[in-house]
Steps between C-alpha positions, in 0.01 A plus 500: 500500500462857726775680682530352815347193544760173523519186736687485795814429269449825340364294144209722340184328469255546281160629526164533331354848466115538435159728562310447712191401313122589400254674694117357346400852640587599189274259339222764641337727173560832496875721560740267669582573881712470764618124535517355864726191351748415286644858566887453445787326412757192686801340511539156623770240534494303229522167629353522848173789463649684779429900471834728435316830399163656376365826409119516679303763597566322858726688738891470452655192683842360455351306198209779322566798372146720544359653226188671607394561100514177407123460521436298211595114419762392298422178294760526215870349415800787683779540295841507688807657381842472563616916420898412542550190399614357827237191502315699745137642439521827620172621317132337478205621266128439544140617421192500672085458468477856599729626180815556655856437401724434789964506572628340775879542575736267684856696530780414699570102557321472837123431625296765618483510883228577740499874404454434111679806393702350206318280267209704340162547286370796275191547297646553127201566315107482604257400161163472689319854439216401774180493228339237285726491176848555714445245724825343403644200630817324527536117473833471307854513613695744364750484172813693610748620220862671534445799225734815440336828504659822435848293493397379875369187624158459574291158578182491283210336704231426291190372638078478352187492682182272490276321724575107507237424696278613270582505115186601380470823670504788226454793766866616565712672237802279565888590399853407458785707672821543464684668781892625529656443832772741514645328798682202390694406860296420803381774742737522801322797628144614624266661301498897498264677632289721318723801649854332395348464146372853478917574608697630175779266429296161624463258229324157618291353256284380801373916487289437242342156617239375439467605106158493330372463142533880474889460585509275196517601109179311342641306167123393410526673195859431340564837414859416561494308152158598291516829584652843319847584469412788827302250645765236554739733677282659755330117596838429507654755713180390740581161494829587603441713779197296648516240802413225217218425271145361505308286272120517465374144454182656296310125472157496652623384798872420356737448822820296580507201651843388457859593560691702254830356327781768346792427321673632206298829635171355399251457757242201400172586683266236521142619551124389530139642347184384600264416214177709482253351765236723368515408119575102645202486719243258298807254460492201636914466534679594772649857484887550420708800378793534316892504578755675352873626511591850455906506420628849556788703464590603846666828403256638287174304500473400186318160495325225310200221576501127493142355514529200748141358464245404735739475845652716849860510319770411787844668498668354166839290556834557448670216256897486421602284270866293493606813229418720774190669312272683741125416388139578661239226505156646467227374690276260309293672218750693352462528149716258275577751236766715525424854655722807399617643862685811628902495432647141452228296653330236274222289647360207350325179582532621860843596541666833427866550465595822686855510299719460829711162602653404818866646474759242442684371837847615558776448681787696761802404508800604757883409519732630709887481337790374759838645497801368588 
């Protein structure tokens, strides 16, 4: 459901929000380039296909909102988010092939018209460093995660990179990212300019867009819990202070193919290595790799590794039981022993407890006293 859109009785109706798809030009070797399809992202009624809105590079209409630097195509799940609580997605996340982590905003509780000057799109991060081993790509949606930092809230979007369309590939140093979006109600303004953010007193997270790896304190190494006493406070304080983290996927060709799940403040992070084509190459088998889930403390970085076996890992799934116990189910190949993990998860035979349960339904109550 978006602001704005109901029947001629005024009854919202829903709607299905999606990218536009995959561009085989980047099935060509070499750095990826500009896309010519697939650029962009739609709205459509639900039941009928009809158009209500788009973001394209096209020009603006009274249904697309242009984007001129949208020039690369978007093939993976958007994640839509409802910032208020109203039953209204005001906010909607998505990557791209050329790296690139994109907010759209829908304030207010009308559609755009003609002039498209209230729903609209920034660039919040760019991953794709133009050369060989950062040619990142994007073909995962989002995970998006209310966090407090500094006592404030933030929304944690934490997205990896990797090349679906080809698994093999070992060429491109590949990552996971964690970014903090300060902004946690829709944009109901434009976008400074480059003047109004060099103004003293103008705060607009927007001024800093798009961030880069070098906006981002590297966690790689752990020093946050291996290292010295000194150590721990100054990764610390840069953890703190940083735009978010990044995560070296240091596999020969190690990159992620699947969404991210958090809960409990534990990010499970399934990913995918190639096996050694080189040392493989008299085999007479066909060539595979090896999954596995990284689960990692979002706050500090801390993290273990499940071995998954010989398969792409998909997102893992959510199970609740009738007690209300939150548990993970591990794509196939997890180990059946039980693996020591950070804080109070436990995961065996597939499934790891997380040590949260659904909260126990209550009930309001009103009465209003008569007197005579």
């Amino acid at each position: 459901i978006i602001p704005g859109y109901t029947d001629n009785n005024g009854v919202r109706k829903p709607v299905l929000v999606f990218g536009a798809g995959y561009d085989t030009n980047k099935d060509d070797s070499g750095v990826g380039t500009a896309d010519s399809q697939g650029r962009g992202l739609f709205i459509v009624d639900a039941e009928t296909g009809a158009l209500v809105w788009s973001v394209t590079p096209a020009i603006n209409s009274a249904t697309n909102l242009s984007e001129p630097g949208l020039l690369h195509s978007v093939p993976g799940e958007v994640t839509v988010l409802d910032s208020n609580g109203d039953e209204l997605t005001d906010r909607i996340y998505f990557g791209d092939t050329g790296g690139n982590l994109w907010r759209v905003d829908l304030p207010g509780n009308a559609l755009p018209t003609s002039s498209q000057d209230s729903w609209r799109i920034v660039k919040l991060a760019a991953f794709n460093g133009g050369n060989t081993a950062t040619d990142r790509r994007i073909f995962n949606g989002p995970d998006v995660v209310r966090i407090r930092q500094d006592g404030k809230a933030v929304d944690a979007i934490i997205i990896g990179t990797g090349d679906r369309t080809n698994p093999n590939a070992t060429d491109v140093d590949n990552r996971v990212y964690l970014i903090r979006d300060r902004a946690t109600a829709p944009y109901a303004t434009v976008r400074p300019t480059s003047g109004e953010c060099a103004t003293p007193g103008v705060v607009d997270f927007r001024c800093s867009l798009p961030l880069t790896d070098s906006d981002l304190y590297d966690i790689s190494d752990n020093i946050i819990i291996t290292g010295t006493d000194d150590e721990k406070a100054v990764a610390l304080e840069a953890l703190r202070t940083a735009d978010g983290w990044r995560f070296d996927l240091t596999g020969a060709g190690e990159k992620s193919l699947a969404r991210t799940l958090t809960i409990n403040g534990r990010a499970f992070i399934p990913t995918f290595t190639p096996s050694n084509l080189l040392s493989d190459i008299n085999t007479c088998e066909p060539q595979s790799g090896t999954g596995q889930m990284y689960i990692m403390d979002i706050y500090s970085g801390d993290r273990s590794v499940i071995p998954l076996g010989p398969i792409i890992p998909d997102t893992p799934s959510l199970h609740f039981s009738e007690d209300g116990t939150i548990r993970i189910l591990l794509p196939p190949g997890a180990p059946a022993s039980d693996i020591d993990q950070p804080g109070e998860i436990n995961c065996e035979g597939g499934v790891c407890n997380v040590g949260e349960s659904l909260r126990p339904p209550y009930g309001n109550y009103w009465f209003q006293e008569d007197y005579q």
